[in-house]
Backbone atoms as SQL, in Angstrom:
CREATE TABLE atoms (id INTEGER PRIMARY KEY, chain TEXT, resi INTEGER, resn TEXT, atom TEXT, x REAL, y REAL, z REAL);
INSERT INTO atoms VALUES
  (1, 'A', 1, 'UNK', 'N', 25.939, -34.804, -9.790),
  (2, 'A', 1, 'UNK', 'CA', 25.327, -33.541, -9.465),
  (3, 'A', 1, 'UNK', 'C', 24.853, -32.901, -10.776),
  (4, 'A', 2, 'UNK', 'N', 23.335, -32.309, -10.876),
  (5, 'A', 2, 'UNK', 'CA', 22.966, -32.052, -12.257),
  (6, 'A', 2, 'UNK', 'C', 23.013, -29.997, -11.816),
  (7, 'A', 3, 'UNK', 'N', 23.105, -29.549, -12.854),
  (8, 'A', 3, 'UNK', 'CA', 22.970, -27.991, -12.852),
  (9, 'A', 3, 'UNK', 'C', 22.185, -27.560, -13.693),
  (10, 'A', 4, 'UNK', 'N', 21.475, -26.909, -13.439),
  (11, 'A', 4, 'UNK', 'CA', 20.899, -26.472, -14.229),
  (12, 'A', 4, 'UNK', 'C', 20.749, -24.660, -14.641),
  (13, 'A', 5, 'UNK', 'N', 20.534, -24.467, -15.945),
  (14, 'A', 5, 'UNK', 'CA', 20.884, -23.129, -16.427),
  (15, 'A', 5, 'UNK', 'C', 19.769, -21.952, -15.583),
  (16, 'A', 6, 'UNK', 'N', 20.247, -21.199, -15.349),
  (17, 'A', 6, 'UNK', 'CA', 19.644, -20.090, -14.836),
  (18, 'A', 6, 'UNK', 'C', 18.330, -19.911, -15.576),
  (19, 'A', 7, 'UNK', 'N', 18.555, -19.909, -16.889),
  (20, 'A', 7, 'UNK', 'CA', 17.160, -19.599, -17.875),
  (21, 'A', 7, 'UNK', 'C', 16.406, -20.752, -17.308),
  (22, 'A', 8, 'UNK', 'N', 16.358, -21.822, -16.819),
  (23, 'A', 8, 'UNK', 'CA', 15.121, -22.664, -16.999),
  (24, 'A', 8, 'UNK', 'C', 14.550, -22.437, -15.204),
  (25, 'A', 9, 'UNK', 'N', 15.152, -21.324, -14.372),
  (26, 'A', 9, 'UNK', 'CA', 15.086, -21.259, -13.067),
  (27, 'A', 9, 'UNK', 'C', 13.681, -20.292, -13.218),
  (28, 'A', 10, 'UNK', 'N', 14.490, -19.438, -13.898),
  (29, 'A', 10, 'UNK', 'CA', 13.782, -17.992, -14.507),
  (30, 'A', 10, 'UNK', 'C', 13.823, -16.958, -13.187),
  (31, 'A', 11, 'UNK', 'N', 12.744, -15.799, -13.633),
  (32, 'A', 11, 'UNK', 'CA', 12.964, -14.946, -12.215),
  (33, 'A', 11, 'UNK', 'C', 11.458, -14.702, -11.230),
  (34, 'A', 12, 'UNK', 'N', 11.690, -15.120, -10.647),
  (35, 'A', 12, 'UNK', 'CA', 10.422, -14.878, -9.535),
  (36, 'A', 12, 'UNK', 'C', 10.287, -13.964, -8.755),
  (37, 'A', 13, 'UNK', 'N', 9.299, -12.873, -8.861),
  (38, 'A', 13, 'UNK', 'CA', 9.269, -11.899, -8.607),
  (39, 'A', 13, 'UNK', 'C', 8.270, -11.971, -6.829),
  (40, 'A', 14, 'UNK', 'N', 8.898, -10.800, -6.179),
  (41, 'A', 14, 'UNK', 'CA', 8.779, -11.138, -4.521),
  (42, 'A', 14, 'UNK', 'C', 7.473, -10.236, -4.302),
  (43, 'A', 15, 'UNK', 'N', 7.063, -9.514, -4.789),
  (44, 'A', 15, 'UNK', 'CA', 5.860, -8.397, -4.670),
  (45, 'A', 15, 'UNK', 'C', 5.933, -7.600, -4.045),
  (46, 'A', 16, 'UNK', 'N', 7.542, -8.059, -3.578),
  (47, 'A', 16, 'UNK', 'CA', 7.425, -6.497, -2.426),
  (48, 'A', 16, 'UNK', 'C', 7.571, -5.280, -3.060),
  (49, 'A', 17, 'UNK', 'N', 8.100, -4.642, -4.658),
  (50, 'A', 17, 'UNK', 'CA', 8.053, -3.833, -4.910),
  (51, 'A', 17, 'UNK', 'C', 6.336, -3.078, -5.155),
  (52, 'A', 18, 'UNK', 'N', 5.710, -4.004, -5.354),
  (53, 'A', 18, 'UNK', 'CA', 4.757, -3.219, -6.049),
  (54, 'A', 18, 'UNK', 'C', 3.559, -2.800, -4.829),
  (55, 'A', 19, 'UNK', 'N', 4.026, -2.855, -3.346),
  (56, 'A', 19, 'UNK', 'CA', 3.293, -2.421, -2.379),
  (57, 'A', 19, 'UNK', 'C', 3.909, -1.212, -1.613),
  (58, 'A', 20, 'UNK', 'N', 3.237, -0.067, -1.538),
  (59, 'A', 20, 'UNK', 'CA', 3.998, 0.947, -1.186),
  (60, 'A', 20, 'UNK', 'C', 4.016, 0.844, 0.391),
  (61, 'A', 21, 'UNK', 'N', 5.281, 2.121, 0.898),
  (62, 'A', 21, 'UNK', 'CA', 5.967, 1.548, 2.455),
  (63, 'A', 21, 'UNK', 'C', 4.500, 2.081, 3.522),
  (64, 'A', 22, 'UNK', 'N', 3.402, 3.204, 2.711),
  (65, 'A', 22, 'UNK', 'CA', 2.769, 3.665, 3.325),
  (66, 'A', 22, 'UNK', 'C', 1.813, 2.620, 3.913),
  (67, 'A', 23, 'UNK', 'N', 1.346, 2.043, 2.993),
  (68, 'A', 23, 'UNK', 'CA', 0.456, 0.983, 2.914),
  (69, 'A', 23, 'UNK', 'C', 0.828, -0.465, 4.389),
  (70, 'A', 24, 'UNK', 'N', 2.258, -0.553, 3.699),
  (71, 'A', 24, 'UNK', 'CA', 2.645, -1.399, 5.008),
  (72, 'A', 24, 'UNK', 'C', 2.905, -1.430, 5.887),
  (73, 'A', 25, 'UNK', 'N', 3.306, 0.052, 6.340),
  (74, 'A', 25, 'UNK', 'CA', 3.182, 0.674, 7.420),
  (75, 'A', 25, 'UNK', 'C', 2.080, 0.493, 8.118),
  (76, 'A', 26, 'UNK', 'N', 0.566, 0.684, 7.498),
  (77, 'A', 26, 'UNK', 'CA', -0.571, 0.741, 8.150),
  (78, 'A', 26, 'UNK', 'C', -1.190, -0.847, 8.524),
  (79, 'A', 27, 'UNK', 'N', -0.838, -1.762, 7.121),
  (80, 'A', 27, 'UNK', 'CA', -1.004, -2.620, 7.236),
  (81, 'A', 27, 'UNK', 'C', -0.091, -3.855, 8.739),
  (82, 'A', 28, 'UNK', 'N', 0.777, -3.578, 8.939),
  (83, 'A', 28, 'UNK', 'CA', 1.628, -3.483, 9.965),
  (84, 'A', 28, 'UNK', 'C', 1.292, -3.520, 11.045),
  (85, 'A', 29, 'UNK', 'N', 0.929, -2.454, 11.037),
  (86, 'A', 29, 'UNK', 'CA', 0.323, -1.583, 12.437),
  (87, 'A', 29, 'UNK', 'C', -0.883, -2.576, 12.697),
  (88, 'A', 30, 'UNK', 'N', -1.696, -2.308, 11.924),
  (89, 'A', 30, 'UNK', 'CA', -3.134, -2.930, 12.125),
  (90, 'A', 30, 'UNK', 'C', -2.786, -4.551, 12.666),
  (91, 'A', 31, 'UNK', 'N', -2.258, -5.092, 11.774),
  (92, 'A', 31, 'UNK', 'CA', -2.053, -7.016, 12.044),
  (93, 'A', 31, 'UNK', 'C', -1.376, -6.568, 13.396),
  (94, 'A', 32, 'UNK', 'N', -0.222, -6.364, 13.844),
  (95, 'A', 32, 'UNK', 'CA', 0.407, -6.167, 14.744),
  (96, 'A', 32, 'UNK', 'C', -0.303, -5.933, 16.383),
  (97, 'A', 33, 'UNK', 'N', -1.038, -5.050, 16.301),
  (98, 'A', 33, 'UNK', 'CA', -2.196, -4.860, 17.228),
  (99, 'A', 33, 'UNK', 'C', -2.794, -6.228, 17.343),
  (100, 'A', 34, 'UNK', 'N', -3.868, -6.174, 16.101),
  (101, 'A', 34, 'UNK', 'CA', -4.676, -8.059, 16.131),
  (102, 'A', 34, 'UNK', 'C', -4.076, -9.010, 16.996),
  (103, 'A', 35, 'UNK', 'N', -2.985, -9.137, 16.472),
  (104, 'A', 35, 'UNK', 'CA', -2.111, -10.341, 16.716),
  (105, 'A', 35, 'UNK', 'C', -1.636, -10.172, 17.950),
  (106, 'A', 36, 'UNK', 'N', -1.387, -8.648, 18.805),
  (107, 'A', 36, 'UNK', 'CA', -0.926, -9.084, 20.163),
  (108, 'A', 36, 'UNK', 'C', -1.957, -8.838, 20.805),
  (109, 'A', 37, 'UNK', 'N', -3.502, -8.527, 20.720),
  (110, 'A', 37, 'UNK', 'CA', -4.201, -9.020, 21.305),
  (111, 'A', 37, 'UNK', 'C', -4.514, -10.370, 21.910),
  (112, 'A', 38, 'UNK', 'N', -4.646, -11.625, 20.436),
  (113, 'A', 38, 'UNK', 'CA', -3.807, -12.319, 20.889),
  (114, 'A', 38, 'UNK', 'C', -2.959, -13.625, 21.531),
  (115, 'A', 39, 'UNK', 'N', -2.406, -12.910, 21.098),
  (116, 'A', 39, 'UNK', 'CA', -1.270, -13.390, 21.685),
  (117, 'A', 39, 'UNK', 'C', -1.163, -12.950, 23.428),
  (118, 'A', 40, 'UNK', 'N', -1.845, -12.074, 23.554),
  (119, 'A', 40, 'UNK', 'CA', -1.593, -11.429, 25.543),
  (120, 'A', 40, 'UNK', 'C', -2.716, -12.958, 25.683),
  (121, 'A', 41, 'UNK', 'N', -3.610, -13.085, 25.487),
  (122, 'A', 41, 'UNK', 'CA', -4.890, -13.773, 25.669),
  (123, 'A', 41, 'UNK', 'C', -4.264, -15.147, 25.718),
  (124, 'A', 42, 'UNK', 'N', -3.469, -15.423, 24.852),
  (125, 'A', 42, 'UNK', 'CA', -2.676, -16.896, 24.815),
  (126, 'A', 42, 'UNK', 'C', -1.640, -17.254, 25.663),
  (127, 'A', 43, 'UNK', 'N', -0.662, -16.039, 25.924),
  (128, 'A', 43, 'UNK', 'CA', 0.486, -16.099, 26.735),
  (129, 'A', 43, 'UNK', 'C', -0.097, -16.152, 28.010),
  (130, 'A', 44, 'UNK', 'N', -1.525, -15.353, 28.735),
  (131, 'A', 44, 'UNK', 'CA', -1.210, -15.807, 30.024),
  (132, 'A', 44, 'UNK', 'C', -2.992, -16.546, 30.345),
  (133, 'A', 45, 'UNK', 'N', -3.096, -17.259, 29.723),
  (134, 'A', 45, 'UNK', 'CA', -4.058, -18.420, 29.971),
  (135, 'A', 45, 'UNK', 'C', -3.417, -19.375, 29.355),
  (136, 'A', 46, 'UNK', 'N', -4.167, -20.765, 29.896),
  (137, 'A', 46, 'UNK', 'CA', -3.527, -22.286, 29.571),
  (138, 'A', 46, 'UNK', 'C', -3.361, -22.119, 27.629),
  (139, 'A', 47, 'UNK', 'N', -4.406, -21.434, 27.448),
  (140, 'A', 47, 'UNK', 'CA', -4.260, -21.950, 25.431),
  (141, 'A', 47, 'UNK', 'C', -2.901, -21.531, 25.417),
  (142, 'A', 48, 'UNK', 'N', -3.121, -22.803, 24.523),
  (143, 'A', 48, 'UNK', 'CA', -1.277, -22.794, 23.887),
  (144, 'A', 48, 'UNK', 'C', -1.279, -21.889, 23.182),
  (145, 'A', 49, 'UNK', 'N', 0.116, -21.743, 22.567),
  (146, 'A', 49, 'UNK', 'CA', 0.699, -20.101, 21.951),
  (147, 'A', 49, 'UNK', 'C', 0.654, -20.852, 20.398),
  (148, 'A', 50, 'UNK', 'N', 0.693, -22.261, 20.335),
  (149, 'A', 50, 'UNK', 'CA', 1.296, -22.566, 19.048),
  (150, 'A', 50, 'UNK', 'C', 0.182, -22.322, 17.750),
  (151, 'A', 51, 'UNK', 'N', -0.880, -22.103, 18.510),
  (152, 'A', 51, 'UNK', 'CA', -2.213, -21.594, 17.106),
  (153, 'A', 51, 'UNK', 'C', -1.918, -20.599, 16.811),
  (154, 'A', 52, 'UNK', 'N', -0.932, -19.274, 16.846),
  (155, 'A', 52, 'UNK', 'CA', -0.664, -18.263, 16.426),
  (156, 'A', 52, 'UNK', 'C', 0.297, -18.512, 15.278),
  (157, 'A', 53, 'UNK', 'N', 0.869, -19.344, 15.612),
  (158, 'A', 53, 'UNK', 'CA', 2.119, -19.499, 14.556),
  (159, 'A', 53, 'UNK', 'C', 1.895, -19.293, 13.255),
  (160, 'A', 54, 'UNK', 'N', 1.203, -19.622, 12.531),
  (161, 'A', 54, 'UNK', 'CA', 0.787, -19.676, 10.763),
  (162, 'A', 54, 'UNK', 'C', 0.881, -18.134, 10.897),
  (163, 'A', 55, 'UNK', 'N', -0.524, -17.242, 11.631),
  (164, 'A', 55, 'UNK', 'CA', -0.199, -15.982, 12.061),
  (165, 'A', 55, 'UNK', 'C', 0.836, -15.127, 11.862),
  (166, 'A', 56, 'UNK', 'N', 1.958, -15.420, 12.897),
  (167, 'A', 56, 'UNK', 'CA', 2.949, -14.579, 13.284),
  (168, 'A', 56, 'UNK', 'C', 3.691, -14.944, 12.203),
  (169, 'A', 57, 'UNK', 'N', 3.687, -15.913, 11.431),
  (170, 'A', 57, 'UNK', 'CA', 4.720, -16.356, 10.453),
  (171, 'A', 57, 'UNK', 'C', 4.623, -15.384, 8.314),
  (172, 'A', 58, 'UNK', 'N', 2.833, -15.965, 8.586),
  (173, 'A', 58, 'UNK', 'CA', 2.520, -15.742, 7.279),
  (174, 'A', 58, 'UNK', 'C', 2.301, -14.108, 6.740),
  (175, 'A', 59, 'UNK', 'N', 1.589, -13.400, 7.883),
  (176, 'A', 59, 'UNK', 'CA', 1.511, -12.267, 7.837),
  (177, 'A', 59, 'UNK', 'C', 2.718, -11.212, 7.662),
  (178, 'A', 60, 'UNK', 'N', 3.545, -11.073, 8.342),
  (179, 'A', 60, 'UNK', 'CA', 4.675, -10.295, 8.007),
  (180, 'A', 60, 'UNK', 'C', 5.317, -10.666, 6.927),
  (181, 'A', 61, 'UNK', 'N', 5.753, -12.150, 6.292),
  (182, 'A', 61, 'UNK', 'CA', 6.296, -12.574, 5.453),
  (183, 'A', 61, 'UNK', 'C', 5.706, -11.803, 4.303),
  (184, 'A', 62, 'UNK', 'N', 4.292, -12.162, 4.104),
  (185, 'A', 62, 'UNK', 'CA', 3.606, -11.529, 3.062),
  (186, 'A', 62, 'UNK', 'C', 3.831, -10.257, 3.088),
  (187, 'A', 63, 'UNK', 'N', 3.509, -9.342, 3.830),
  (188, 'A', 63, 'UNK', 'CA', 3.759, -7.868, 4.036),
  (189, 'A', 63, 'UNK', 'C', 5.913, -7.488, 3.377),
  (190, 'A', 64, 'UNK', 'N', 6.204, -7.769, 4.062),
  (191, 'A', 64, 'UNK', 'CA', 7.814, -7.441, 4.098),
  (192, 'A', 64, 'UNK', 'C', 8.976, -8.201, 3.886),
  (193, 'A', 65, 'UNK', 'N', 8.273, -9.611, 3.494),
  (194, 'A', 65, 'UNK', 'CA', 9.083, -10.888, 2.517),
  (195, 'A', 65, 'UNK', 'C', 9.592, -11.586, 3.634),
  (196, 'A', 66, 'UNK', 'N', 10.416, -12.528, 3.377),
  (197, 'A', 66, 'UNK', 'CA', 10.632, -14.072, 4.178),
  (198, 'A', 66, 'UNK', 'C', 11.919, -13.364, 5.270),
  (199, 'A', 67, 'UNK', 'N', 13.095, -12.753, 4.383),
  (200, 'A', 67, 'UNK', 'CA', 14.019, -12.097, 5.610),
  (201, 'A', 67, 'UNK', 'C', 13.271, -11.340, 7.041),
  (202, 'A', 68, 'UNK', 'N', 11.861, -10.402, 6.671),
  (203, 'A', 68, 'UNK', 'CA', 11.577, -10.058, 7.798),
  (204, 'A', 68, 'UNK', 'C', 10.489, -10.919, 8.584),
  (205, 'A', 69, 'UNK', 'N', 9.949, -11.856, 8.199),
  (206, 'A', 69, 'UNK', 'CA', 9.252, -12.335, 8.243),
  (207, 'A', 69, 'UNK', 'C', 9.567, -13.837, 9.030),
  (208, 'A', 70, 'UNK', 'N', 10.909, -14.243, 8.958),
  (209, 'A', 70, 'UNK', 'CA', 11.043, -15.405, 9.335),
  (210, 'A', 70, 'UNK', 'C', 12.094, -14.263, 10.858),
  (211, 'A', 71, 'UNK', 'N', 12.341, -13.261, 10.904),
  (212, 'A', 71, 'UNK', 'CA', 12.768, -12.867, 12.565),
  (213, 'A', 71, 'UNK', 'C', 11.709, -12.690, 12.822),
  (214, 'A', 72, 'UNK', 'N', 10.540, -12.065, 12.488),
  (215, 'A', 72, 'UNK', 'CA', 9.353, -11.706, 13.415),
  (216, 'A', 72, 'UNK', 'C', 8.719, -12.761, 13.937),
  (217, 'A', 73, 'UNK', 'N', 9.276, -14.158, 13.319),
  (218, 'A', 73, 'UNK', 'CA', 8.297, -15.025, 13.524),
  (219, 'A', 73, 'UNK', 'C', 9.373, -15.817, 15.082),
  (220, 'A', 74, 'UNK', 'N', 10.561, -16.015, 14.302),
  (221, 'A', 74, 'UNK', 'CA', 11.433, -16.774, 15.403),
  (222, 'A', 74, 'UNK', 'C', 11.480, -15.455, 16.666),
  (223, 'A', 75, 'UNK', 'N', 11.258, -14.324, 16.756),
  (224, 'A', 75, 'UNK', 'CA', 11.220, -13.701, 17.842),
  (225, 'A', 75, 'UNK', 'C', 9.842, -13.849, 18.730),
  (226, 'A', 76, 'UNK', 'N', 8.916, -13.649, 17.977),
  (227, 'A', 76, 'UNK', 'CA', 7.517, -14.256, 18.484),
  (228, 'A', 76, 'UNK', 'C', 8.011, -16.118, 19.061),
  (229, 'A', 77, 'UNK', 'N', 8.372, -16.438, 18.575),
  (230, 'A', 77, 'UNK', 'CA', 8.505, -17.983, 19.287),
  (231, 'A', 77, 'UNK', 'C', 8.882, -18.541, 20.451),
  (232, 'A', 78, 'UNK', 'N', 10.522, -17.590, 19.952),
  (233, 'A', 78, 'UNK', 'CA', 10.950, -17.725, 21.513),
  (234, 'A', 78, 'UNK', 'C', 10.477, -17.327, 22.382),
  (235, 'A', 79, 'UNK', 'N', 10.106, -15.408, 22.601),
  (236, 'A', 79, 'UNK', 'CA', 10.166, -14.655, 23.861),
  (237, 'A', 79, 'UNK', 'C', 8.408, -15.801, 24.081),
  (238, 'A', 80, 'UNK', 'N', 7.136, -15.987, 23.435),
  (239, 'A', 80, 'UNK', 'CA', 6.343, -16.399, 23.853),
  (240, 'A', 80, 'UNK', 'C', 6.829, -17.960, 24.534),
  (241, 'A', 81, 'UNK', 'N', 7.366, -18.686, 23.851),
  (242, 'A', 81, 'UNK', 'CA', 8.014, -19.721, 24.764),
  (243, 'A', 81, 'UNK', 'C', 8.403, -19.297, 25.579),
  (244, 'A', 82, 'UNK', 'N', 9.533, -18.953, 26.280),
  (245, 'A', 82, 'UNK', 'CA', 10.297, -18.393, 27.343),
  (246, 'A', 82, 'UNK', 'C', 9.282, -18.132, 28.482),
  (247, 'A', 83, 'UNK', 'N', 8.005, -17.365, 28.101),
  (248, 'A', 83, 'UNK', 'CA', 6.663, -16.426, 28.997),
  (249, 'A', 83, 'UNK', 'C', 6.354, -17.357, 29.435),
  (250, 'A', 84, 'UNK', 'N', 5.961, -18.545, 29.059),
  (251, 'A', 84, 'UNK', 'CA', 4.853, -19.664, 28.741),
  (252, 'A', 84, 'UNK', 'C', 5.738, -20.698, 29.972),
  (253, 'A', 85, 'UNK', 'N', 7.065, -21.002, 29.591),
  (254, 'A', 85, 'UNK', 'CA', 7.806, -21.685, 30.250),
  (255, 'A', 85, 'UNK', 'C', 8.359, -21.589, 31.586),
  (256, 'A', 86, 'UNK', 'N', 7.859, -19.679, 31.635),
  (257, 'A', 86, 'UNK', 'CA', 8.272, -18.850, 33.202),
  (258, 'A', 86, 'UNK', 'C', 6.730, -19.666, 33.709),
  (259, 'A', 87, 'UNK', 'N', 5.845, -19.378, 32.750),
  (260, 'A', 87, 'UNK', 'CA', 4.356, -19.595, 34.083),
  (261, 'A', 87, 'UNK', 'C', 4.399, -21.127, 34.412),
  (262, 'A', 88, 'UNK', 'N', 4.900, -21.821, 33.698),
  (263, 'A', 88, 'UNK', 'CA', 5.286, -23.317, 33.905),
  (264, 'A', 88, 'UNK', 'C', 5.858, -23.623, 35.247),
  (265, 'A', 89, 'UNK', 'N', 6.997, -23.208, 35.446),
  (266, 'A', 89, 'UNK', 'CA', 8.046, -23.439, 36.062),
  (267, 'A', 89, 'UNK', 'C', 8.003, -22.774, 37.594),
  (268, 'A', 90, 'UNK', 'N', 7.329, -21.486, 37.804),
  (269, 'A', 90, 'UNK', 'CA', 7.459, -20.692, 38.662),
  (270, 'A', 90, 'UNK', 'C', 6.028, -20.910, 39.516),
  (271, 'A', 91, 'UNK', 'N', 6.312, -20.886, 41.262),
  (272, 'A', 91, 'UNK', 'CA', 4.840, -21.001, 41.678),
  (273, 'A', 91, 'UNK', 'C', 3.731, -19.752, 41.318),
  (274, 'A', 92, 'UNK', 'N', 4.675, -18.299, 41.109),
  (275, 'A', 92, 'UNK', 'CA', 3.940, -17.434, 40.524),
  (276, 'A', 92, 'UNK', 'C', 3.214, -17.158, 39.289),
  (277, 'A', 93, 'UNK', 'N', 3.972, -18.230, 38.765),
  (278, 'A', 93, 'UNK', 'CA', 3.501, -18.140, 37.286),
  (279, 'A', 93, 'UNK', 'C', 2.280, -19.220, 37.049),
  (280, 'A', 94, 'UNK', 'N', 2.472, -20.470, 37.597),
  (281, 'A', 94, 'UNK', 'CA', 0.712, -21.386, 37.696),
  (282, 'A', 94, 'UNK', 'C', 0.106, -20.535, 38.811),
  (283, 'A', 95, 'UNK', 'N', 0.069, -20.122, 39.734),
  (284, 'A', 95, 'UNK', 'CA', -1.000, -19.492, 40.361),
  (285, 'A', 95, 'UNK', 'C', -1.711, -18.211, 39.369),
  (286, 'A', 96, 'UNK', 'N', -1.102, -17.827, 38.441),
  (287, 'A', 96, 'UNK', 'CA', -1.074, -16.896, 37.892),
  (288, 'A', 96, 'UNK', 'C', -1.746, -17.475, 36.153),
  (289, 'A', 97, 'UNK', 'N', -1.491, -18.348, 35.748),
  (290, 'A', 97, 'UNK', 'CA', -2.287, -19.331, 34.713),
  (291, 'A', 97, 'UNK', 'C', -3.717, -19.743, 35.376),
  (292, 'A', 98, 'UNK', 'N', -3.707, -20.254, 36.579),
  (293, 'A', 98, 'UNK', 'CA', -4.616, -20.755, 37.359),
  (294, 'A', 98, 'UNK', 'C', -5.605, -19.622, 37.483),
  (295, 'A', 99, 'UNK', 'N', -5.665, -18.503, 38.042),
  (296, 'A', 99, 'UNK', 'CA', -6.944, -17.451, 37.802),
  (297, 'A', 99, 'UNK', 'C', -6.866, -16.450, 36.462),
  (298, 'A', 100, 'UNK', 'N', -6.142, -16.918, 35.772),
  (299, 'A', 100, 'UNK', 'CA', -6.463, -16.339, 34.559),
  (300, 'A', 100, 'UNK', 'C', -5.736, -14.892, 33.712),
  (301, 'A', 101, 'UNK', 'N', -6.025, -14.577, 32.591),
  (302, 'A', 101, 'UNK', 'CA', -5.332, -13.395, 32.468),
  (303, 'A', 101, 'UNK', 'C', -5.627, -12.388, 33.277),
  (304, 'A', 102, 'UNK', 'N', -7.068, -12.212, 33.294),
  (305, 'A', 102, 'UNK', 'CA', -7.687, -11.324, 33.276),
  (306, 'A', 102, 'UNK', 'C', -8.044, -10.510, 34.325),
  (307, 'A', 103, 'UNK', 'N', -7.786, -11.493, 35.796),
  (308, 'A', 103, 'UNK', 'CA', -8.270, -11.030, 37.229),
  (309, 'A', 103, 'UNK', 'C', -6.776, -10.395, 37.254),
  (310, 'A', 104, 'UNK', 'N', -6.747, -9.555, 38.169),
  (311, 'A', 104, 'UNK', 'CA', -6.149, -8.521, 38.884),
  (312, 'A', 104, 'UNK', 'C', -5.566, -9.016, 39.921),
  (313, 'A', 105, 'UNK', 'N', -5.817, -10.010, 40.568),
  (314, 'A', 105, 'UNK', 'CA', -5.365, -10.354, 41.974),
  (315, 'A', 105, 'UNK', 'C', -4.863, -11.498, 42.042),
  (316, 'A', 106, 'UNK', 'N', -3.601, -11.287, 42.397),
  (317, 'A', 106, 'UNK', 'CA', -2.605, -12.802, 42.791),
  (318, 'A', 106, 'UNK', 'C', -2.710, -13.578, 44.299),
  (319, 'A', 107, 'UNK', 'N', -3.560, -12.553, 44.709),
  (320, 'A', 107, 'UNK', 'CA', -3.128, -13.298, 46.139),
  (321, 'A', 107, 'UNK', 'C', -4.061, -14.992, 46.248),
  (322, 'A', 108, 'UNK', 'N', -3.599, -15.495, 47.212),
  (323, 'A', 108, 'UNK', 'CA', -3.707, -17.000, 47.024),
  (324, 'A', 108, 'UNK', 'C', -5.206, -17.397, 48.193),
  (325, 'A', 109, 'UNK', 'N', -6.005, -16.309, 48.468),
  (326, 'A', 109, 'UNK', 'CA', -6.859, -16.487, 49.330),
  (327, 'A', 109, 'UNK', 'C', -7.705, -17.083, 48.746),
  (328, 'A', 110, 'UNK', 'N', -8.724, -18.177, 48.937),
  (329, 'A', 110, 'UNK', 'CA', -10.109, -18.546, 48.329),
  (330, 'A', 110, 'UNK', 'C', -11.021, -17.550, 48.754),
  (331, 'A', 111, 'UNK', 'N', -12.174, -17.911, 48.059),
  (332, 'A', 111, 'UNK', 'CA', -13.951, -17.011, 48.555),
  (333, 'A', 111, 'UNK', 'C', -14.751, -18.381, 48.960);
């Protein structure tokens, strides 16, 4: 097992100090919106959820570093899995993939 001295590690600095909370606040806000636009658009049509990922992952990380950044991302994963896996599984949920996000009406009548 080799060790090596702290000095040759050195210190790597995270950037989160030098962005103020106002800033990320807004910045936040703004991606946050983007992104569950969406993400609604992905969760209930056939496109897969998994093209968001870099997304949901890279953005907050950058904003508020890897601790907040790696829950926002594993929370985005699951609950969108879980959604994805209800419309899978449930006859309400493919009838409901099947006409789309966007229509209003579940009922199962043709035109």
């Amino acid at each position: 097992m080799v060790f090596f001295p702290s000095s040759c590690v050195g210190k790597i600095s995270s950037g989160q100090e030098e962005i103020p909370y106002q800033v990320k606040i807004f910045v936040s806000v703004f991606v946050l919106v983007i992104l569950e636009i969406f993400t609604y658009i992905a969760a209930n049509t056939h496109y897969i959820y998994f093209f968001l990922f870099p997304f949901w992952n890279l953005f907050p990380t950058a904003i508020h570093g890897p601790n907040i950044g790696a829950s926002v991302f594993l929370t985005y994963a699951i609950e969108i899995g879980l959604y994805k896996l209800y419309h899978l599984l449930t006859p309400h949920g493919r009838m409901r993939m099947k006409k789309g996000a966007f229509d209003g009406s579940f009922s199962s009548s043709g035109s």
